[in-house]
FIZALUM-983095 format. One record per residue (C-alpha): residue in three letters; x, y, z. Coordinates in steps of 0.1 Angstrom, whole numbers. Example, Ala and Ser with C-alpha at 12.3 -4.5 7.8 and 13.67 -1.06 7.14 Angstrom:
// residues 2
- residuo	east	north	up
- Ala	123	-45	78
- Ser	137	-11	71
END
This chain:
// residues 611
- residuo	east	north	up
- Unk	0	0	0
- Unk	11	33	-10
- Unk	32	54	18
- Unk	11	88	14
- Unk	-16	68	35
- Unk	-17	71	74
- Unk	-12	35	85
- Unk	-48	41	100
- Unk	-62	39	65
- Unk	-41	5	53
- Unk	-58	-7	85
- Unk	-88	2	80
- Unk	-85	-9	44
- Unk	-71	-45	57
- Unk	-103	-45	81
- Unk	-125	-36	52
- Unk	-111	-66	33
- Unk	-111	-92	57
- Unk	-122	-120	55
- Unk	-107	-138	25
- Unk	-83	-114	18
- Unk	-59	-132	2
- Unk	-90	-145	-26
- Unk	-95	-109	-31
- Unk	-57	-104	-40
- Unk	-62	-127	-65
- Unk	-88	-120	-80
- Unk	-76	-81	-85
- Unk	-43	-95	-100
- Unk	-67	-114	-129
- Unk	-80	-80	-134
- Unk	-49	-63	-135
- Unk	-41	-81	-163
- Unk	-38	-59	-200
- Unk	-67	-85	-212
- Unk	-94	-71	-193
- Unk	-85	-32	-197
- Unk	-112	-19	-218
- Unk	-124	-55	-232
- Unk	-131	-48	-271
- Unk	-170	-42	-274
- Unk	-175	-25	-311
- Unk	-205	-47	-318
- Unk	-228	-65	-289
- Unk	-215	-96	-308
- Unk	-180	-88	-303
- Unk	-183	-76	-266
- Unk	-199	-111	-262
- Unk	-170	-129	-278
- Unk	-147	-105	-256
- Unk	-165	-114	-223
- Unk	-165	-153	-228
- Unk	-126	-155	-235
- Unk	-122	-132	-199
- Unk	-144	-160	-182
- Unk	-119	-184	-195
- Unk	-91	-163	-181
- Unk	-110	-164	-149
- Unk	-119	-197	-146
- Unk	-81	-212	-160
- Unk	-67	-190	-131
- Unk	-92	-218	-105
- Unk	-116	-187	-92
- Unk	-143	-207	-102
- Unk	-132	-238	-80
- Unk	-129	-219	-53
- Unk	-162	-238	-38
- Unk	-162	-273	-49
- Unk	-148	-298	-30
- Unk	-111	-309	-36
- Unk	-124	-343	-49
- Unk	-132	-322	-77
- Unk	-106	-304	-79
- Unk	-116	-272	-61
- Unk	-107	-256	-28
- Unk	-140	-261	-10
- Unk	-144	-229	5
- Unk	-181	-211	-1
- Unk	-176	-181	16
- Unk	-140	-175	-2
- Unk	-157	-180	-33
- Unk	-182	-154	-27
- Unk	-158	-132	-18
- Unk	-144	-140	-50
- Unk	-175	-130	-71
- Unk	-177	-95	-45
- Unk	-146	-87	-58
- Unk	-150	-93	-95
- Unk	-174	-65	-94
- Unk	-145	-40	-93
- Unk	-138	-49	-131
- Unk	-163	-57	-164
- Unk	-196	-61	-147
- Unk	-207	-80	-179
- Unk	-176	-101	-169
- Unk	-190	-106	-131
- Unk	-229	-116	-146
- Unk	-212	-139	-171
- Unk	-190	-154	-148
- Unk	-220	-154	-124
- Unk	-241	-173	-144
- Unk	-218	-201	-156
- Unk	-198	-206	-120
- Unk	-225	-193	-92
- Unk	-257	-206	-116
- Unk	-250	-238	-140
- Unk	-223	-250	-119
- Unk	-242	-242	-87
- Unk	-274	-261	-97
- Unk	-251	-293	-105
- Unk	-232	-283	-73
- Unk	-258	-277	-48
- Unk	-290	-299	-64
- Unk	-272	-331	-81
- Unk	-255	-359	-62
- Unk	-225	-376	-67
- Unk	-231	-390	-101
- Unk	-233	-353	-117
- Unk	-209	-333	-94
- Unk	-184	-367	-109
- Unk	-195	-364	-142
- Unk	-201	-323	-147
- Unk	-190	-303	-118
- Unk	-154	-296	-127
- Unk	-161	-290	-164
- Unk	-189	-265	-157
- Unk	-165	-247	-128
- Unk	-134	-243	-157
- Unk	-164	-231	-180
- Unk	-154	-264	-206
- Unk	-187	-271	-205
- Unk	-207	-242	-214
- Unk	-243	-239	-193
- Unk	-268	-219	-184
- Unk	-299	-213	-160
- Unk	-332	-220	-173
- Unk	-352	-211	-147
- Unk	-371	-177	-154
- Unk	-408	-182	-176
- Unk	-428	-153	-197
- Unk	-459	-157	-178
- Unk	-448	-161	-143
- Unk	-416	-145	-136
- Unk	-410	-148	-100
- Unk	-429	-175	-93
- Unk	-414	-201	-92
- Unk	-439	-230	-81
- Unk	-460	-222	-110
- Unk	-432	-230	-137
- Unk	-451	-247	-169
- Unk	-428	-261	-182
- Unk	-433	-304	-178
- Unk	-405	-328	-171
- Unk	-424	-362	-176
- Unk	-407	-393	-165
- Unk	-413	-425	-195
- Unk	-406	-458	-174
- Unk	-407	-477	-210
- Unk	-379	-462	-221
- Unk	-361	-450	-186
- Unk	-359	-408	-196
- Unk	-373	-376	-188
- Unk	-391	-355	-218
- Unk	-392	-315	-212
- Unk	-412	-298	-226
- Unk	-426	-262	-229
- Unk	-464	-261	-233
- Unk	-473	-228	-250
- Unk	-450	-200	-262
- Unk	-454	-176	-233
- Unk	-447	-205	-212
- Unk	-408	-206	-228
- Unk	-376	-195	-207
- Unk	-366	-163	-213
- Unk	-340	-138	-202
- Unk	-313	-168	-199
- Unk	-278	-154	-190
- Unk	-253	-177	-220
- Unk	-284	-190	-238
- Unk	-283	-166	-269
- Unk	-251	-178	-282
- Unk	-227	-197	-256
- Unk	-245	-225	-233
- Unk	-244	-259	-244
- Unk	-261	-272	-216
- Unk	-293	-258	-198
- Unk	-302	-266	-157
- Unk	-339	-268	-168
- Unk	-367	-261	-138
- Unk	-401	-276	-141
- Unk	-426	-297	-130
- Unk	-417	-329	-130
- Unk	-445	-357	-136
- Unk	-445	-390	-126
- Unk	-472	-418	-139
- Unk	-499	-386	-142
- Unk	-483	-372	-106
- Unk	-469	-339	-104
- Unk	-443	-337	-77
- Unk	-439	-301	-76
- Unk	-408	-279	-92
- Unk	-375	-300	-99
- Unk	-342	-293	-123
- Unk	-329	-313	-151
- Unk	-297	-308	-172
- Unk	-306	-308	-209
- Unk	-282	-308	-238
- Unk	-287	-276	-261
- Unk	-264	-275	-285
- Unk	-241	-296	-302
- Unk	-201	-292	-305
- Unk	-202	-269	-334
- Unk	-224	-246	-314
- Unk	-259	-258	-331
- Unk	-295	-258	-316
- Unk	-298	-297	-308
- Unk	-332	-313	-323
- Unk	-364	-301	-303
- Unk	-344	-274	-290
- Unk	-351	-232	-303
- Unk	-337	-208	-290
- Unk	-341	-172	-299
- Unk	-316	-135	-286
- Unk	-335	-111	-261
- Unk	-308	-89	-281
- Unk	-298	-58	-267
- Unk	-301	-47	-232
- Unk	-301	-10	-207
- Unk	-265	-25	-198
- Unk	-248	-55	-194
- Unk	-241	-65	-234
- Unk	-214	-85	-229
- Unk	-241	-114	-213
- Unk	-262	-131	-243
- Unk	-293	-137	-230
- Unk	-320	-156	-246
- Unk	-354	-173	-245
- Unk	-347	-213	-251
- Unk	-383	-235	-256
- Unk	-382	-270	-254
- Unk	-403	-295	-277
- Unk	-409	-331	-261
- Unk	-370	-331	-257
- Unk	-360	-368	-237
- Unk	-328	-367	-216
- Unk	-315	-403	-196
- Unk	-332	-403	-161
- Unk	-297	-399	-146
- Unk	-298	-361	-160
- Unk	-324	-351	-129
- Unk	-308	-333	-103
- Unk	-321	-356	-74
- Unk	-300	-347	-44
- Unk	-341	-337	-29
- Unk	-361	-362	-54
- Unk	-358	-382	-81
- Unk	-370	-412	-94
- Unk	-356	-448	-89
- Unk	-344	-477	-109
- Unk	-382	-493	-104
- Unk	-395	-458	-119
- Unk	-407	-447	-86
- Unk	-405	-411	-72
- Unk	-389	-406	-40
- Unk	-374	-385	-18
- Unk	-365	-379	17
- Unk	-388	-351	23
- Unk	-424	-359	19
- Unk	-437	-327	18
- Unk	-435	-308	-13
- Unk	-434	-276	-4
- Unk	-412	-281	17
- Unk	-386	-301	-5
- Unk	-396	-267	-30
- Unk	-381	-245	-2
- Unk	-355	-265	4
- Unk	-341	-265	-29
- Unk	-347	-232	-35
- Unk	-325	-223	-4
- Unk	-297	-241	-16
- Unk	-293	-216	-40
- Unk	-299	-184	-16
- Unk	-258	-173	-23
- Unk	-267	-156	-53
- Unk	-289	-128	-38
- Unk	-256	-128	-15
- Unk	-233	-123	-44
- Unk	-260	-101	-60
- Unk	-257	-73	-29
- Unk	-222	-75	-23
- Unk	-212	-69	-61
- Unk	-239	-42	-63
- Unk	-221	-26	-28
- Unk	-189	-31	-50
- Unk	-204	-5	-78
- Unk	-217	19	-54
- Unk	-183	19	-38
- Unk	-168	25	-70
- Unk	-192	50	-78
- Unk	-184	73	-44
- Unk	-145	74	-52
- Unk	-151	91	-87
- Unk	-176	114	-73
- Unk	-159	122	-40
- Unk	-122	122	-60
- Unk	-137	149	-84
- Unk	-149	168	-56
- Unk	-117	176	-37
- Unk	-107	186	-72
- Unk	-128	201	-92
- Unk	-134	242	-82
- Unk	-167	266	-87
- Unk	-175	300	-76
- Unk	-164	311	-44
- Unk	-157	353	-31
- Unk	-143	375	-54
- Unk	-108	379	-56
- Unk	-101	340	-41
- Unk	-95	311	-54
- Unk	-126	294	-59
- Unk	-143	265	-40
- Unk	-135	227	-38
- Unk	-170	211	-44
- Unk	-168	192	-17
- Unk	-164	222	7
- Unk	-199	231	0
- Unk	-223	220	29
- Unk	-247	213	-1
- Unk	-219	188	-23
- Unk	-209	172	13
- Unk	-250	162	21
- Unk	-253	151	-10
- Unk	-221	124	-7
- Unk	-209	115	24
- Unk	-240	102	42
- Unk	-241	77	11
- Unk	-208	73	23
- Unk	-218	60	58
- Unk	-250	41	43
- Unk	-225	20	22
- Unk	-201	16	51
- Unk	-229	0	71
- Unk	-245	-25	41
- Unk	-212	-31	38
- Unk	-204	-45	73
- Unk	-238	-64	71
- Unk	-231	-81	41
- Unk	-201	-93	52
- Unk	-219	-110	82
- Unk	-241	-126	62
- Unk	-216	-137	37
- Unk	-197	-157	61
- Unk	-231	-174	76
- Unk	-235	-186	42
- Unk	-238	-226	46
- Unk	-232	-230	79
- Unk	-271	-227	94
- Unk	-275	-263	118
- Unk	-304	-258	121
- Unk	-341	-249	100
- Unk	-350	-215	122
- Unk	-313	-206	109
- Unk	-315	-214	73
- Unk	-350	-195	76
- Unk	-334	-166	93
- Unk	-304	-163	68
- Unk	-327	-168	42
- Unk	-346	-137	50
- Unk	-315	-116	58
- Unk	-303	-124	24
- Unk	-337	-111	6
- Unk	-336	-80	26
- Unk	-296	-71	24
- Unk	-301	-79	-12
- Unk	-329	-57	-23
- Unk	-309	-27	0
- Unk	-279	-30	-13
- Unk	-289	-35	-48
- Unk	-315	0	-43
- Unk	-287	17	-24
- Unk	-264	10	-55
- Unk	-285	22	-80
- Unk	-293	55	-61
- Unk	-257	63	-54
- Unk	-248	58	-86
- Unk	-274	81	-102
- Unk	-266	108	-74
- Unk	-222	105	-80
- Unk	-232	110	-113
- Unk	-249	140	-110
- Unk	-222	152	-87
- Unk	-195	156	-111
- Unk	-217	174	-136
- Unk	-214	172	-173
- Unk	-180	150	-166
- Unk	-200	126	-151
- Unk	-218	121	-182
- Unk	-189	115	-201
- Unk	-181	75	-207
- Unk	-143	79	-199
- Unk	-155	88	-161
- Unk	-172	54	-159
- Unk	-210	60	-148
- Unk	-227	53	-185
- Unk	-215	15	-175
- Unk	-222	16	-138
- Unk	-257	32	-146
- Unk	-264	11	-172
- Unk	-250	-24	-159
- Unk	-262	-23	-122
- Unk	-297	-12	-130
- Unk	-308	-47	-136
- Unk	-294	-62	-100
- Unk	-328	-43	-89
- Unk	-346	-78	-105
- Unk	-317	-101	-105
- Unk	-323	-128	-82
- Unk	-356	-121	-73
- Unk	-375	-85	-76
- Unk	-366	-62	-48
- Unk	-404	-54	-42
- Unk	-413	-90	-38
- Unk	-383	-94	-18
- Unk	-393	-75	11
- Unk	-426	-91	5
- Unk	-407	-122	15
- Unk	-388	-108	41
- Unk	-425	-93	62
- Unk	-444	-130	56
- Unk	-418	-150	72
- Unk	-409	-119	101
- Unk	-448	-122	107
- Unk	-445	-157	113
- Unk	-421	-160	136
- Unk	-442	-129	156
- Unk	-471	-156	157
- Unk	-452	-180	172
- Unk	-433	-159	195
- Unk	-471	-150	206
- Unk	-480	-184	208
- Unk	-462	-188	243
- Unk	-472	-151	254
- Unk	-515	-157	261
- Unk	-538	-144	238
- Unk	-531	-123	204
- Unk	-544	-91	217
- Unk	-529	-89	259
- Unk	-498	-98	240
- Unk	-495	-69	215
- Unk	-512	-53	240
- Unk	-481	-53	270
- Unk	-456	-48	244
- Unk	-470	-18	230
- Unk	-469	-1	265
- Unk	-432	-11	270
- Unk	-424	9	236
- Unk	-444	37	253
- Unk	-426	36	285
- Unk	-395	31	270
- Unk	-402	61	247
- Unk	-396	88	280
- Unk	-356	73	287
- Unk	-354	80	249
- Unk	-364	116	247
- Unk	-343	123	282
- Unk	-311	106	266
- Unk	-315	127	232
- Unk	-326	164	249
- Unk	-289	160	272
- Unk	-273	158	238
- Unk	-269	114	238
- Unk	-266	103	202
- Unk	-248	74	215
- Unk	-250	43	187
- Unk	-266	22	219
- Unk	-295	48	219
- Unk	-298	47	176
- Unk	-299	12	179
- Unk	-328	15	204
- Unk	-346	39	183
- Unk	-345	17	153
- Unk	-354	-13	171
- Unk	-382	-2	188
- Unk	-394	15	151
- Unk	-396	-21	137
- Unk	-411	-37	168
- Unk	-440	-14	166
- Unk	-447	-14	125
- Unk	-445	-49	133
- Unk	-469	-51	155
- Unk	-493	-30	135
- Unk	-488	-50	103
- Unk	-496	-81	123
- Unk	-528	-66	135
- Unk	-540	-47	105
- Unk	-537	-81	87
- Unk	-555	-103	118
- Unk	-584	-74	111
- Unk	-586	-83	79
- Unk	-590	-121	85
- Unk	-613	-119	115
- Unk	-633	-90	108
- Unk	-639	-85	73
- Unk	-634	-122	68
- Unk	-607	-124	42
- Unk	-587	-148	30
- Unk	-552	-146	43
- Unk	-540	-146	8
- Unk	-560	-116	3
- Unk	-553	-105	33
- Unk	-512	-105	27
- Unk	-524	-86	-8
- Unk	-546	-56	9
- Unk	-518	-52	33
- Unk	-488	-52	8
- Unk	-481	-22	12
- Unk	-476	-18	48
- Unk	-456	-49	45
- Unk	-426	-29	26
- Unk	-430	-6	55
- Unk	-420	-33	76
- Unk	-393	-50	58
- Unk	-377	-17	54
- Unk	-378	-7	89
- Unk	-365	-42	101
- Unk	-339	-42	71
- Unk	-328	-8	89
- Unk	-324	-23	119
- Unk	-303	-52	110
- Unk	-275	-32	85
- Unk	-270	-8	119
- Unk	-268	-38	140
- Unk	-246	-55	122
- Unk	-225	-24	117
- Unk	-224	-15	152
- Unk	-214	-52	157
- Unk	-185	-47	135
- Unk	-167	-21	153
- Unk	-162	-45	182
- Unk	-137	-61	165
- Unk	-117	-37	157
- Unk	-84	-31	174
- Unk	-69	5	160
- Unk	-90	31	180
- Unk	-85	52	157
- Unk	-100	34	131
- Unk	-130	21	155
- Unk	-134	63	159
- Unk	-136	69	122
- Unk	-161	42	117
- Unk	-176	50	150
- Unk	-187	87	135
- Unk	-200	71	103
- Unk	-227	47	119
- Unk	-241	83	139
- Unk	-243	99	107
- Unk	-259	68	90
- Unk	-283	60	123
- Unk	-295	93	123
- Unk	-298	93	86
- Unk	-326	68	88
- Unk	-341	85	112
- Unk	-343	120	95
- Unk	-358	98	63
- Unk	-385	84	85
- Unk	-388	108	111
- Unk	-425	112	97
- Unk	-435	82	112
- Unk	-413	86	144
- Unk	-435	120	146
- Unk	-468	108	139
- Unk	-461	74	166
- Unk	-449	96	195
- Unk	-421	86	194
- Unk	-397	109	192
- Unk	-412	151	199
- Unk	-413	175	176
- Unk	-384	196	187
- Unk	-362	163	184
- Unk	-369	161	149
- Unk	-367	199	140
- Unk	-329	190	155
- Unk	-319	164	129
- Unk	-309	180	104
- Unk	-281	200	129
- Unk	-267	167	143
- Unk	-267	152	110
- Unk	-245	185	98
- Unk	-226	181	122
- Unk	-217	144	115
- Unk	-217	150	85
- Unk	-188	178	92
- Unk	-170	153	109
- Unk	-165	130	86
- Unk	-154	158	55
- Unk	-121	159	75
- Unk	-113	124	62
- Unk	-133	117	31
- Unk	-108	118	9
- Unk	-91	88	32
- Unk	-120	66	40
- Unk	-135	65	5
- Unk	-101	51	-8
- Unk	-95	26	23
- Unk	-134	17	10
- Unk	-123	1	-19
- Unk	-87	-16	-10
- Unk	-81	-21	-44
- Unk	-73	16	-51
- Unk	-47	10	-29
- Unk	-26	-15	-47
END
């Protein structure tokens, strides 16, 4: 690291690339390389061409094996290999999808839904990308959901194979990452049938195309052409037409059928075994935030770099301004700053929790972390981005500065790996069900709520005393936030227990009336855990210093969120008027603080500025 930099910033730097460091060394040195500066993209076909010979790069340098087991050849580390994918973001994001698709996607249905038989026979081919793949997962006609997939896998005991096939054109995969032009092979999801018995949603490898690059028979696939970003991915629509495959092609690590022609599986329920294999695949909203925290990082050092350069206006007679000594330019910037500090710290936590829940309440929990941090991070990005553009003016909107790509490429991580909206859908239903059965040991529905609402009340009073003597410790943030979720919880649960008891709704229609109060939620809770998790972080770290930086930057992004929201802090009582008129002075201050420094915790943000 270069000498210019207080040894509080290379520590801070270190701390921000822990763990897995060494991975991320890596990785940057692939990058560094002459190959992937400015890959050649005159035509969409040749950025494509481009793109797949940088994923060979990538994967002939081992990234890919990173988390496979070393039976295979790999170095059987998940967590390092997401780290891996995090970093890859600070170079071609079409590079990062396409890598994303064939590694973290093709090779991570075969990895995490086949048995031994396919992680023998395809696992290290599809993890050196020799065997070509892609995801077939996504439909026309149903999007997101993934239980009511069309497509048919139907099992044919008198000849022992599987027959996929699409049954109208709207019911065809589309927006496949590799499909257009690259993937040989497809990791197909439908519903698989079995003597007339559908057994819910289950993945099959089908063949696609033959050596010389060919649609195989039964098999048409047509380019979704151009894209807002990312055209170095060829994404397609792939339809299937009464296609057979050997039985030994169905990923059965959950369900499969037998040698008789039976199914079976170790889970007999089927939603269950649906969830189940869905969670398996849970790391790619991981990667998805992290690599979308990666781009917003990159975005703050162009912006925040042109700032403490760039000059305007200023008293006549004097040398004009820095940007970024304008109260205005600093508001703008550096509490985006501290908001990707924090998703940053919370990201990591869930990164390394990847694969090691023991227990179902844990792989439910991480789950529902992982939906939340990724529709955060992945909104966060795509704000800070727009916002650093618009920072540096007409230079921003010049390509050479680098926000046309970030703009255009990130966009799409809004919808990658499930839409954010639906997300936080996600993340309300299953927080709502773990407040039923917390209530379950606490009496009846209503005393329940009841008590806990008048703890929030009472609790309210320490609050305002701590705040009017000036305490803006991160204990008392943390309190504010928490009791903020706690109580839209609580309303949610009972505006949607109205619904069912009184006006006698469904609780499907129920969880529909009340969808909008359930984004309210998951945003608050989603709040709640990327402060925790921040505040968390500085616990483990040693250079005081560095704990005081970071210390100032979760104030600034704690009272950040409550400034945003302090409409409903207002209109719940909990927090006066006068408090809230104050925010925006403690928030300048912070704010302040942190200008000081800017320049120096921006570039320990993203370590690799440092090499």
């Amino acid at each position: 690291m270069k000498d210019k930099n207080p040894k509080w910033v290379c520590d801070l730097a270190k701390f921000i690339d822990r763990p897995h460091r060494d991975v991320r060394e890596r990785v940057r040195q692939i990058l560094a390389k002459k190959e992937f500066q400015n890959p050649p993209r005159d035509s969409t076909a040749e950025y494509r061409d481009s793109v797949w010979k940088l994923l060979k790069i990538i994967a002939d340098e081992g990234i890919g094996k990173i988390g496979i087991p070393e039976e295979f050849g790999g170095e059987g580390d998940k967590n390092a290999f997401l780290a891996a994918f995090e970093t890859l973001a600070e170079g071609d994001l079409s590079v990062l999808i396409k890598f994303g698709v064939q590694i973290g996607l093709f090779g991570g249905t075969i990895q995490n839904l086949g048995t031994e038989f396919h992680h023998k026979q395809y696992l290290r081919d599809a993890m050196e990308a020799k065997l070509p793949g892609c995801f077939a997962m996504t439909e026309g006609d149903h999007g997101s959901n993934v239980a009511g997939l069309e497509t048919t896998i139907t099992y044919r005991k008198e000849n022992d194979t599987f027959v996929i096939h699409t049954l109208h054109e709207n019911a065809g995969k589309d927006y496949i990452g590799n499909a257009a032009v690259h993937a040989k092979m497809a990791s197909v999801f439908g519903q698989l049938i079995v003597e007339g018995k559908s057994h819910g949603v289950h993945c099959i490898l089908v063949p696609v195309r033959d050596g010389a690059g060919n649609p195989l028979k039964g098999i048409r696939i047509e380019d979704d052409g151009d894209k807002m970003g990312l055209n170095g991915v060829d994404n397609g629509r792939l339809w299937f037409d009464n296609v057979a495959v050997p039985r030994e092609n169905l990923l059965n690590r959950f369900g499969g059928v037998n040698e008789t022609g039976e199914y079976v599986s170790d889970i007999e329920s089927e939603s269950r075994r649906f969830f189940t294999m869905l969670g398996t695949l849970v790391g790619g909203r991981v990667s998805i935030g992290s690599s979308s925290l990666t781009a917003a990082k990159r975005a703050l050092k162009i912006a925040i770099d042109h700032a403490l350069e760039r000059r305007q206006f200023g008293e006549e007679g004097k040398q004009e301004i820095l940007l970024m000594d304008y109260k205005l330019h600093q508001t703008r910037l550096i509490p985006l700053l501290a908001k990707t500090f924090a998703i940053h710290f919370a990201l990591r936590e869930l990164s390394e929790r990847y694969g090691k829940a023991e227990t179902e309440t844990e792989e439910r929990i991480f789950e529902r972390d992982a939906a939340a941090l990724k529709a955060y991070a992945t909104w966060h990005a795509n704000k800070t981005i727009q916002t650093c553009r618009e920072a540096c003016g007409g230079a921003g909107y010049i390509s050479s500065m680098g926000f046309s790509d970030l703009k255009g490429d990130i966009d799409i991580f809004t919808t990658f790996e499930g839409d954010n909206t639906v997300l936080q859908l996600l993340v309300a239903k299953e927080s709502l069900k773990d407040f039923a059965r917390q209530l379950k040991s606490a009496g009846p529905v209503t005393a329940a709520i009841e008590i806990t609402m008048s703890q929030l009340k009472r609790y309210q009073l320490s609050l305002a005393l701590l705040f009017s003597r000036g305490d803006i410790s991160t204990m008392t943030l943390m309190d504010l936030l928490k009791m903020r979720e706690q109580q839209v919880l609580i309303d949610t649960a009972k505006r949607i227990r109205h619904r069912i008891k009184k006006d006698g709704f469904t609780p499907t229609k129920a969880f529909n009336e009340e969808g909008p109060q359930l984004v309210v939620f998951a945003a608050a809770h989603t709040d709640m855990i990327v402060y925790g998790r921040f505040r968390e972080a500085l616990s483990r770290v040693n250079n005081q210093k560095v704990r005081s930086k970071l210390e100032s930057l979760l104030e600034l992004y704690g009272l950040s969120v409550i400034e945003e929201n302090k409409a409903w802090f207002l209109s719940s009582g909990l927090l006066p008027v006068w408090l809230c008129n104050s925010l925006p002075a403690m928030i300048g201050e912070k704010v302040g603080k942190v200008r000081r420094d800017v320049d120096k915790l921006v570039t320990a943000l993203n370590p690799g500025s440092l090499r």
